[in-house]
C-alpha positions as CSV (number, residue, x, y, z in Angstrom):
1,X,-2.3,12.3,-5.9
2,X,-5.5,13.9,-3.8
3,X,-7.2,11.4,-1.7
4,X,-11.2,12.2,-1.8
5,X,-14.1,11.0,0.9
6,X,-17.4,11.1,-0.8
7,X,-20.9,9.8,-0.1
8,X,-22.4,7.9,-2.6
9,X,-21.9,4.9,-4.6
10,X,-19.4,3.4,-7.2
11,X,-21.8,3.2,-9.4
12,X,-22.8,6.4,-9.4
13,X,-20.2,8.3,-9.5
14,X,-18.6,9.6,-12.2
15,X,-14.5,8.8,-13.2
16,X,-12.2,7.7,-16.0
17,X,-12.3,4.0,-13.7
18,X,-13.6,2.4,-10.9
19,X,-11.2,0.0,-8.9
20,X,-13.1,-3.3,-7.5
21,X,-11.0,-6.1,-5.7
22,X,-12.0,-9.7,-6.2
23,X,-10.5,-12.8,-4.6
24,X,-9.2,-15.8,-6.9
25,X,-12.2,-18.0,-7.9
26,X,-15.1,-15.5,-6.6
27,X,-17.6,-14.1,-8.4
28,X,-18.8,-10.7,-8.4
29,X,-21.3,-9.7,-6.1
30,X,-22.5,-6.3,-4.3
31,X,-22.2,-3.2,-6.4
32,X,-20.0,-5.0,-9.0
33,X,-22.7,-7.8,-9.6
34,X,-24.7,-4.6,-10.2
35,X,-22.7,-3.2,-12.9
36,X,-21.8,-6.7,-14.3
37,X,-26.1,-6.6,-14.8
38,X,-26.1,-3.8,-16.2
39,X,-23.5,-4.2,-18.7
40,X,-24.6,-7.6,-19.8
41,X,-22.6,-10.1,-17.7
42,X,-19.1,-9.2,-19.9
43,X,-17.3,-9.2,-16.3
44,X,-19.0,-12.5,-15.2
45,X,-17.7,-14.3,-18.3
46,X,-14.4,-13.1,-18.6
47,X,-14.2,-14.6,-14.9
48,X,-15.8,-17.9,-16.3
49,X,-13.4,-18.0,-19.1
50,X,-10.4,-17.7,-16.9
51,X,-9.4,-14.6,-18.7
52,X,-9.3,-13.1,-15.0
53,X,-9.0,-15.4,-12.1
54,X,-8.2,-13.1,-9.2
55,X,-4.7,-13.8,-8.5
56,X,-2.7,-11.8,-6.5
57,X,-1.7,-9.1,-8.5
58,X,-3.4,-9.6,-11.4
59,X,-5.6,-6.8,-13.5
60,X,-8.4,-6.6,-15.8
61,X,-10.0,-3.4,-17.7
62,X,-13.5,-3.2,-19.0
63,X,-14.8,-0.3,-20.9
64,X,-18.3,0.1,-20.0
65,X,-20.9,0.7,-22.4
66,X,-23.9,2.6,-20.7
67,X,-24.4,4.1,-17.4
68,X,-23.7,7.7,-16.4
69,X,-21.2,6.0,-13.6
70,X,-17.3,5.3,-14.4
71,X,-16.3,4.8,-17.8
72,X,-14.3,2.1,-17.1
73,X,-13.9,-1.0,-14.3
74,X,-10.9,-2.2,-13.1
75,X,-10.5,-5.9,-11.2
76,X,-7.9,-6.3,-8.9
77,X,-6.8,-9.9,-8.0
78,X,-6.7,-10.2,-3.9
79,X,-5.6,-13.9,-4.4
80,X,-6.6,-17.0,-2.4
81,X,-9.2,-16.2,0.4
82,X,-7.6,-18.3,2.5
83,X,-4.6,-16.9,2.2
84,X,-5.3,-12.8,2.6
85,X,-3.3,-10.4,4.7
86,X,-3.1,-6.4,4.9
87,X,-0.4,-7.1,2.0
88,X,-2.6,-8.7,-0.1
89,X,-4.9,-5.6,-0.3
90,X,-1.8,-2.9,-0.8
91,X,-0.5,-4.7,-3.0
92,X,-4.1,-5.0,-5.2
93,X,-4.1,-1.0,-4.6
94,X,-1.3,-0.9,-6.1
95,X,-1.6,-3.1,-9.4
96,X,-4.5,-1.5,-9.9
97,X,-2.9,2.4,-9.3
98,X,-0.2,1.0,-11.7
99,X,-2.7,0.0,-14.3
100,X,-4.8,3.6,-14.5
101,X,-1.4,5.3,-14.5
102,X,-0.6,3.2,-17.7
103,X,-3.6,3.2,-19.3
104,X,-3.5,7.4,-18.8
105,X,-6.4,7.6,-16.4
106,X,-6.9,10.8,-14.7
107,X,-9.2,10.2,-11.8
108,X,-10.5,6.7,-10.2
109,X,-13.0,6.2,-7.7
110,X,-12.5,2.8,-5.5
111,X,-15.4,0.6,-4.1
112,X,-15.3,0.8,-0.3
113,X,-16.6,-2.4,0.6
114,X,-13.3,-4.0,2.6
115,X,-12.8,-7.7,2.2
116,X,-14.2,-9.3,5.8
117,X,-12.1,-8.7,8.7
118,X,-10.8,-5.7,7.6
119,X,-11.9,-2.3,9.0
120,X,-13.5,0.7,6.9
121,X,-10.5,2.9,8.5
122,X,-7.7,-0.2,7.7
123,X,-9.3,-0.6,4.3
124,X,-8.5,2.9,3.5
125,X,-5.1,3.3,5.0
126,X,-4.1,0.2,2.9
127,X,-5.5,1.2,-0.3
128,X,-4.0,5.0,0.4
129,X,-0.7,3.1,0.9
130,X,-1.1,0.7,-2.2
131,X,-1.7,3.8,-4.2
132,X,0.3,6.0,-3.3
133,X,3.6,3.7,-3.2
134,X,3.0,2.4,-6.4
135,X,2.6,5.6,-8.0
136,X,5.9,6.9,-6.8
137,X,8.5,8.0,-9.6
138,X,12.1,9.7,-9.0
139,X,12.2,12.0,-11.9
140,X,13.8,14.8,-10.2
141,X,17.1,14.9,-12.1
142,X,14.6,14.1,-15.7
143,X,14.3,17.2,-17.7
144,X,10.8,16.0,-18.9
145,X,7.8,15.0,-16.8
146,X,5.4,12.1,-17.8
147,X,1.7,13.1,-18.4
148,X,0.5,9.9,-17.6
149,X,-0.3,10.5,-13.6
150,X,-3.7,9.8,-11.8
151,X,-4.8,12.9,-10.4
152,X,-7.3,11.7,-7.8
153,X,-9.0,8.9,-6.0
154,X,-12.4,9.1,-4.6
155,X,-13.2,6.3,-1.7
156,X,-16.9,6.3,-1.6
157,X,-18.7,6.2,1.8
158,X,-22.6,4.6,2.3
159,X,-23.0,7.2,4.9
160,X,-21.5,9.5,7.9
161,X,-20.1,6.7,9.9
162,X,-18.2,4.7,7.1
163,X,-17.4,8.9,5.6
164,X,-15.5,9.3,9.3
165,X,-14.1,6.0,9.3
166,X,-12.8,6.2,5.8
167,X,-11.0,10.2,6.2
168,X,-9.8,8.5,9.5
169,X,-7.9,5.7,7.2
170,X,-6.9,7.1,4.3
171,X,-5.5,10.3,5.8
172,X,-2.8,7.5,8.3
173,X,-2.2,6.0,5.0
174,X,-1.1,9.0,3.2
175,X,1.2,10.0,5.9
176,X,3.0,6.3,6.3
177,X,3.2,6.2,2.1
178,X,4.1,9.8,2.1
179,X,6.8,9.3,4.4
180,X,8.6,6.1,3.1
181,X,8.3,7.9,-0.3
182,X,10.0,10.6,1.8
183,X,12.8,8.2,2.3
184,X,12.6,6.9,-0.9
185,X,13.7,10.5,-2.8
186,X,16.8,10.7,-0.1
187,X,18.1,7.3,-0.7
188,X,17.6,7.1,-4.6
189,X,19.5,10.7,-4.9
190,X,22.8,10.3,-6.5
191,X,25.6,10.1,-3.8
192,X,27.0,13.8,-5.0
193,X,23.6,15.3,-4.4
194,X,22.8,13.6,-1.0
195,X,25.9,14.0,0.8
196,X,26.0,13.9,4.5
197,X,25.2,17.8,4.7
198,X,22.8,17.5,2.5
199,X,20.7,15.0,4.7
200,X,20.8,17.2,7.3
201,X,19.3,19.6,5.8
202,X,16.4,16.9,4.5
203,X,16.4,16.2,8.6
204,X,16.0,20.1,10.0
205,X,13.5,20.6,7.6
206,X,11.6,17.3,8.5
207,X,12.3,18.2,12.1
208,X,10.8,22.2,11.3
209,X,7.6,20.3,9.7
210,X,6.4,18.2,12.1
211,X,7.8,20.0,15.1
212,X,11.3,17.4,16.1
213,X,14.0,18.8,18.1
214,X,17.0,18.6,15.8
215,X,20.8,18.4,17.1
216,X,23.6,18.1,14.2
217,X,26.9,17.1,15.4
218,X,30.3,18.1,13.3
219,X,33.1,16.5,13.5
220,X,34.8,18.5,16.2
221,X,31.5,17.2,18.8
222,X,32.3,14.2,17.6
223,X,35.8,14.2,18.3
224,X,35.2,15.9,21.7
225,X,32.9,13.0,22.6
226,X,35.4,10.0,21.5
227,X,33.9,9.4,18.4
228,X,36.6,7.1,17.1
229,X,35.3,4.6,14.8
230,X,32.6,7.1,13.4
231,X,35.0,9.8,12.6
232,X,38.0,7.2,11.3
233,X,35.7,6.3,8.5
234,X,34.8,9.7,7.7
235,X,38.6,10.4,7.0
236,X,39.1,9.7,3.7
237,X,36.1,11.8,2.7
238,X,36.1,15.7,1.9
239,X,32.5,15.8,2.7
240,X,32.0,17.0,6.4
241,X,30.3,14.2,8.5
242,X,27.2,14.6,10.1
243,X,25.8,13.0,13.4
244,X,22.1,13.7,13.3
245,X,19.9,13.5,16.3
246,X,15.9,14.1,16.2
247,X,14.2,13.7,19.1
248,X,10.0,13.7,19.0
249,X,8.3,13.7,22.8
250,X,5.2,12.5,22.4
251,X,4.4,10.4,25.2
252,X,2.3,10.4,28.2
253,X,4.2,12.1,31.3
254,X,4.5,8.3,33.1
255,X,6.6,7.2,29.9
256,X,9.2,10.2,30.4
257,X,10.7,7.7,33.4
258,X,11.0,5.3,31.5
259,X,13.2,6.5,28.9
260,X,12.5,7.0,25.2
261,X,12.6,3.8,21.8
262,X,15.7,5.1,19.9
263,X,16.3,3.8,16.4
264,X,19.6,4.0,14.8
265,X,20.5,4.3,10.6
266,X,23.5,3.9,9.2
267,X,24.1,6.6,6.8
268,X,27.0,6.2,4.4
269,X,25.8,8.4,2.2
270,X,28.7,6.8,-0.3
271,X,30.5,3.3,0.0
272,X,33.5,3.2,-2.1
273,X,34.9,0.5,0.1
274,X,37.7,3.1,1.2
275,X,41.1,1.7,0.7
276,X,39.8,-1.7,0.2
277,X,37.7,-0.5,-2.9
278,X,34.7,-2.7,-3.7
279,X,34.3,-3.5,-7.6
280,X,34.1,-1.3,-10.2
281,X,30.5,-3.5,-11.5
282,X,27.6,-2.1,-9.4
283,X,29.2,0.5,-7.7
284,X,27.3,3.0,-8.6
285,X,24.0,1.7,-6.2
286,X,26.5,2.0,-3.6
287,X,24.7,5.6,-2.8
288,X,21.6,3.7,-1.4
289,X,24.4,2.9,2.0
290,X,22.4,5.3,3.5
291,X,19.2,3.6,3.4
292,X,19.1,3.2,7.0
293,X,19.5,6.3,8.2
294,X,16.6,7.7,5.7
295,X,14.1,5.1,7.1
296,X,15.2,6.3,10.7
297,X,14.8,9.9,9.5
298,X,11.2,9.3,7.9
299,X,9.9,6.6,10.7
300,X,10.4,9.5,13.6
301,X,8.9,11.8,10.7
302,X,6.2,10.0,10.5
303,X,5.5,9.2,14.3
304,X,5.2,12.9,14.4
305,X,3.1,13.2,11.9
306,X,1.1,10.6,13.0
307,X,1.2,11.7,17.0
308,X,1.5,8.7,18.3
309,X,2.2,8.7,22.1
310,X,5.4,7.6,22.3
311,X,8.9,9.2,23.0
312,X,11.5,8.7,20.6
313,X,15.0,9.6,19.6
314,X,16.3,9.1,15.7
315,X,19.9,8.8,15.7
316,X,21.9,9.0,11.8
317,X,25.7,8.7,11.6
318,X,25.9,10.4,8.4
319,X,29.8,10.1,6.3
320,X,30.9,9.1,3.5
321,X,34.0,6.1,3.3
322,X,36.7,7.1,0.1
323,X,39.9,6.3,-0.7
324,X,42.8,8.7,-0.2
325,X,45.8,10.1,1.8
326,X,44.3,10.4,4.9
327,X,41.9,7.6,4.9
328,X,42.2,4.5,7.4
329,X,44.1,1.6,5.9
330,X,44.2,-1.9,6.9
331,X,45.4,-2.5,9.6
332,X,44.6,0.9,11.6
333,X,43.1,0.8,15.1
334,X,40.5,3.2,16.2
335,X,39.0,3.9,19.8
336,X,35.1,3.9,20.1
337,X,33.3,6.0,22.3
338,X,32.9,3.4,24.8
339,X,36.9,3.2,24.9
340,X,37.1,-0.6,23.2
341,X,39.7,-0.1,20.2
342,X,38.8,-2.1,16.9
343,X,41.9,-3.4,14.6
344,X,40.8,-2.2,10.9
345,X,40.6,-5.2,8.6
346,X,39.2,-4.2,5.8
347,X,37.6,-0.4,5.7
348,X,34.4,-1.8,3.3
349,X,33.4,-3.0,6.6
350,X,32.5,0.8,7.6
351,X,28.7,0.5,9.2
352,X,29.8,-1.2,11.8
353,X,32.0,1.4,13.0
354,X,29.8,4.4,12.2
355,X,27.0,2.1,14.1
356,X,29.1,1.1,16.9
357,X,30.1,4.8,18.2
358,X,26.1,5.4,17.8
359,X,25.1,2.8,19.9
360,X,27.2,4.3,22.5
361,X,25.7,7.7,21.9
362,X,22.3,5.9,22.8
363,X,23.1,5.1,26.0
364,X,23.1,8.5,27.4
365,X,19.3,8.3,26.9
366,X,18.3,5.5,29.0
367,X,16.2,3.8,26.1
368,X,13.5,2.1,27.1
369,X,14.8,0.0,23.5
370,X,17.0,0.7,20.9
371,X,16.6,-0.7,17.3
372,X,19.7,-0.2,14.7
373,X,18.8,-0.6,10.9
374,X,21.7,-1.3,8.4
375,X,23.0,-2.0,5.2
376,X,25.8,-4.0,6.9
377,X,26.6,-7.3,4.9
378,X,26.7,-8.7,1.6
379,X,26.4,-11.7,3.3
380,X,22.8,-11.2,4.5
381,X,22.0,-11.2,0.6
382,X,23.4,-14.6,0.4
383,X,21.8,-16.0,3.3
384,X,18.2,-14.8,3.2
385,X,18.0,-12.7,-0.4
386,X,15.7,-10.3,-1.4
387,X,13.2,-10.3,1.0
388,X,14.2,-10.9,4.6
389,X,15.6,-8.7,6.8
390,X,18.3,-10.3,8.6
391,X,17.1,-9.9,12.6
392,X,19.5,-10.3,15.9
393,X,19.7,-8.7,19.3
394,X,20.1,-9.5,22.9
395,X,16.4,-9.0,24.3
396,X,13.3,-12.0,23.5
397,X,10.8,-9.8,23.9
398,X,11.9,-6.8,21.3
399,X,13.2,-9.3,18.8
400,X,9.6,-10.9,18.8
401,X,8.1,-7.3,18.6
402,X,10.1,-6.1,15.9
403,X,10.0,-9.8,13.8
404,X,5.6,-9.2,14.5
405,X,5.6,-5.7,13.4
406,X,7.8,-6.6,10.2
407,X,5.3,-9.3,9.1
408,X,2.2,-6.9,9.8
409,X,3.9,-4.7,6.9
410,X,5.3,-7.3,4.7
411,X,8.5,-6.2,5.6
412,X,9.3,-9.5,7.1
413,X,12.5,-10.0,9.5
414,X,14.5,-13.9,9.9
415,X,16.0,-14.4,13.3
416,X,19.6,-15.5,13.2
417,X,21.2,-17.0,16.3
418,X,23.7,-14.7,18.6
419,X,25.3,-17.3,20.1
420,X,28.6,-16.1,22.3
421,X,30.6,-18.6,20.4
422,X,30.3,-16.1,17.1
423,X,31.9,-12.9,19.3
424,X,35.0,-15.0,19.0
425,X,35.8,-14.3,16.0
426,X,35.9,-10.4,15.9
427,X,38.4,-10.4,18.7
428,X,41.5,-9.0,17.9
429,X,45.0,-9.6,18.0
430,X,46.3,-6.7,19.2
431,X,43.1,-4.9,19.9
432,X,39.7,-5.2,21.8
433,X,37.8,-6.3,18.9
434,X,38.7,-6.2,14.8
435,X,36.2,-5.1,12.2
436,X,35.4,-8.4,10.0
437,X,35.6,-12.0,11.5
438,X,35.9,-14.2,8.3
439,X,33.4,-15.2,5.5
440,X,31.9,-17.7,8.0
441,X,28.5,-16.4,9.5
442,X,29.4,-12.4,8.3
443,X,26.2,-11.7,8.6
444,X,25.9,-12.9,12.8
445,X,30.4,-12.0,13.8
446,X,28.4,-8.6,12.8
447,X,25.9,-8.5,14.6
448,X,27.8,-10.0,17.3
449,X,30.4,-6.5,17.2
450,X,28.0,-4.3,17.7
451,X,26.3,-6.1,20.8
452,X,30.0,-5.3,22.0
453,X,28.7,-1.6,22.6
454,X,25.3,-2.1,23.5
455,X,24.0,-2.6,27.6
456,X,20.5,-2.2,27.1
457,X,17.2,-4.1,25.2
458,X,18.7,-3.7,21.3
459,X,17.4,-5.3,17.9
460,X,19.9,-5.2,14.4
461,X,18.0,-5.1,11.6
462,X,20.3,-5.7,8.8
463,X,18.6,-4.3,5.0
464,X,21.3,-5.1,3.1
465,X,19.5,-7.7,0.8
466,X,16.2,-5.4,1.3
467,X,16.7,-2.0,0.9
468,X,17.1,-2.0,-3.2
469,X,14.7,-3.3,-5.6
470,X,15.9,-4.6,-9.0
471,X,12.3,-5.4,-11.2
472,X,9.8,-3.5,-9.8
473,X,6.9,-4.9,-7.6
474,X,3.0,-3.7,-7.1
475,X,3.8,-1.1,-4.5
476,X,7.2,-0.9,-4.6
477,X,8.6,0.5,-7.9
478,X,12.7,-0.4,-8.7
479,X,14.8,1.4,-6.9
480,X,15.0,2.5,-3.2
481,X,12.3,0.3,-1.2
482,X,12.8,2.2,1.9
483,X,12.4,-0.9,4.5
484,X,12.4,-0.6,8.0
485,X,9.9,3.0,7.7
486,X,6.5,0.9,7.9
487,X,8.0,-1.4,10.5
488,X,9.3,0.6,12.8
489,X,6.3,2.9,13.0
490,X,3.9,-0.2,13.2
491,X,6.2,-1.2,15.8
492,X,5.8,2.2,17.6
493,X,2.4,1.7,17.4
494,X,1.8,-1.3,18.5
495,X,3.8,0.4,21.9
496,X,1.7,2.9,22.1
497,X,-2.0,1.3,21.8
């Protein structure tokens, strides 16, 4: 979809819609009162008549009967005044994106007058974002296209000032939506056409696009460097595993001491469950194992993109886990990087280990932080459900940055408590550590593993419950949600203001 800037006003100019928001209970006013005037009052009374209230989500189309303007209005509910965040207008953007899309519009035009306390340049990147997200669609594997797509959206400017401010916007936006939908097409690829080669090549030509250095390790680096864990899960798999590092050195010459943020993804690009195969019944979403490692992919991506002024490093342990004759078994022991040797349990519990020799590979940077992002735990979906992240580390200040910058993006993050009691019961019998702890608290003995291989400021962000989307929501069609992209780069730029 083309993003347009153009001076003028709704009213007069000329597309199949024009998108207004309104909050629950208000009336319109500004350029919509106008119209309304014009038209009769029709949108004034389906208001009074409760037909439209302005909920949060909620749509309405008119068909306008005079005017050489749009042809058609649509209302976007923003929801309770009192209640309005950033979310509240992406996700208006994108019911009302959904709606034009549906109803076969072509081109809409959007009225650019931001609820209060929102910026001309915020009000565009969020409605660029709401747009664009909803209108995502994987149909690359569909033989035929749908016609019904909306073409292009005009945000109309009053004059050079709000025109700057608006380009400024919408043209962030369109990088953040275009790189989560980035994400989006890696993750909701079926497993035998996103392998772990495969998603290097999505990295190098990432890296070759926004100018990243790019370092693919095979599995003979790997070996070289001690990758135990990493490379006993990749051992049941034919497909060749792939350690990807990105690095993007953007900061100011000062930050260079200080070593750069590295974020971590898990990447199992399929998770059979190895010898202790998961169920038959939903196995097929297991290809979306790699969600992590395609946020980490698209955030750095989009830093990039974005030039903010920080330095960072992307890190993706990319493998698959299968059954076979030469995959680990129960019972197994592999070596980390760091030299602590983990008694295999069960081999569904595979991110850990692809994390844990990653988190070791980190340290060779100095980071400044490090942030890990992971389908890790089934438990996590019990515990918190659809939309929390599970969050945990070992540093106050990062955890409260990361938990801020997840609720500035709706992709909100639930502290759980890393208390040294919970290490207790992931150490092994016979070896440092052991791979699962029990069903009691899987979701911390996890998190509690991999602080076994951290010794610097770290945050676990754990997507299991997050990462896939069953219904559908305003901005966020089923499938792949791609969490973690929006917050870590708002969390990058938070650093870097």
């Amino acid at each position: 979809m083309d993003i347009k800037i153009k001076r003028g006003s709704v009213s007069g100019e000329k597309s199949d819609a024009a998108v207004f928001v309104l909050f629950e209970g208000e009336r319109p006013k500004g350029a919509l009162a106008e119209i309304d005037g014009a038209q009769g009052g029709v949108i004034s009374r389906t208001i009074a008549s409760g037909e439209f209230t302005g909920k949060q989500g909620e749509t309405a189309l008119f068909h306008l009967v005079s005017g050489t303007g749009p042809e058609r209005i649509i209302l976007a509910g923003l929801g309770r005044r009192g209640k309005f965040s950033p979310d509240s207008l992406m996700r208006a953007a994108g019911a009302a994106a959904g709606l034009a899309r549906k109803t076969g519009l072509k081109e809409i035009s959007v009225d650019s007058g931001p609820p209060e306390g929102i910026s001309l340049n915020r009000f565009a990147s969020l409605m660029a974002q709401g747009m664009l997200l909803a209108l995502y669609n994987f149909d690359t594997f569909k033989k035929a296209e749908s016609n019904k797509k909306v073409k292009s959206v005009a945000l109309l400017a009053s004059d050079r000032a709000a025109e700057a401010a608006l380009k400024k916007g919408a043209a962030e936006g369109r990088i953040i939506a275009d790189s989560v939908n980035f994400a989006k097409d890696m993750i909701n690829a079926p497993a035998n056409e996103m392998t772990p080669s495969v998603m290097a090549a999505r990295a190098k030509a990432a890296a070759k696009d926004v100018g990243l250095k790019l370092k693919v390790l095979e599995a003979d680096d790997c070996k070289k460097l001690g990758m135990g864990a990493f490379l006993g899960v990749a051992k049941g798999s034919r497909q060749p595993p792939k350690f990807i590092v990105m690095e993007y050195r953007g900061g100011k010459p000062a930050d260079r001491r200080q070593g750069p943020y590295v974020i971590i993804g898990k990447g199992i690009t399929f998770d059979s469950g190895g010898i202790s195969i998961k169920p038959s019944e939903g196995m097929e979403k297991m290809k979306y194992d790699m969600a992590g490692a395609g946020a980490v992919i698209a955030a750095i991506r989009c830093a990039a993109a974005l030039k903010l002024p920080v330095n960072l490093v992307a890190i993706a342990p990319c493998t698959e886990n299968m059954p076979g004759g030469a995959a680990l078994k129960p019972g197994d022991m592999v070596r980390a990087m760091n030299g602590k040797t983990i008694e295999i349990i069960s081999t569904d519990a595979e991110g850990r280990l692809v994390l844990a020799d990653a988190l070791c590979y980190a340290a060779r940077y100095k980071p400044r932080a490090v942030i890990d992002i992971a389908t890790l735990t089934g438990a996590c979906v019990i515990a918190l459900g659809d939309f929390a992240i599970g969050l945990m580390g070992n540093d106050r200040k990062l955890i409260d940055d990361v938990r801020e910058a997840g609720e500035a993006g709706n992709e909100r993050a639930w502290e759980l408590p890393m208390w040294d009691e919970y290490v207790d019961a992931m150490k092994g019998d016979v070896t440092d550590l052991k791979n699962v702890g029990g069903r009691k608290a899987a979701t911390v003995t996890a998190g509690k593993f991999l602080q076994e291989f951290v010794d610097y400021p770290w945050a676990h962000l754990d997507i299991a419950g997050t990462a896939w989307e069953e219904k559908g929501r305003p901005y966020c069609p089923k499938g792949a949600t791609a969490v973690g992209v929006r917050l870590i780069v708002e969390f990058l730029k938070r650093k870097s203001a």
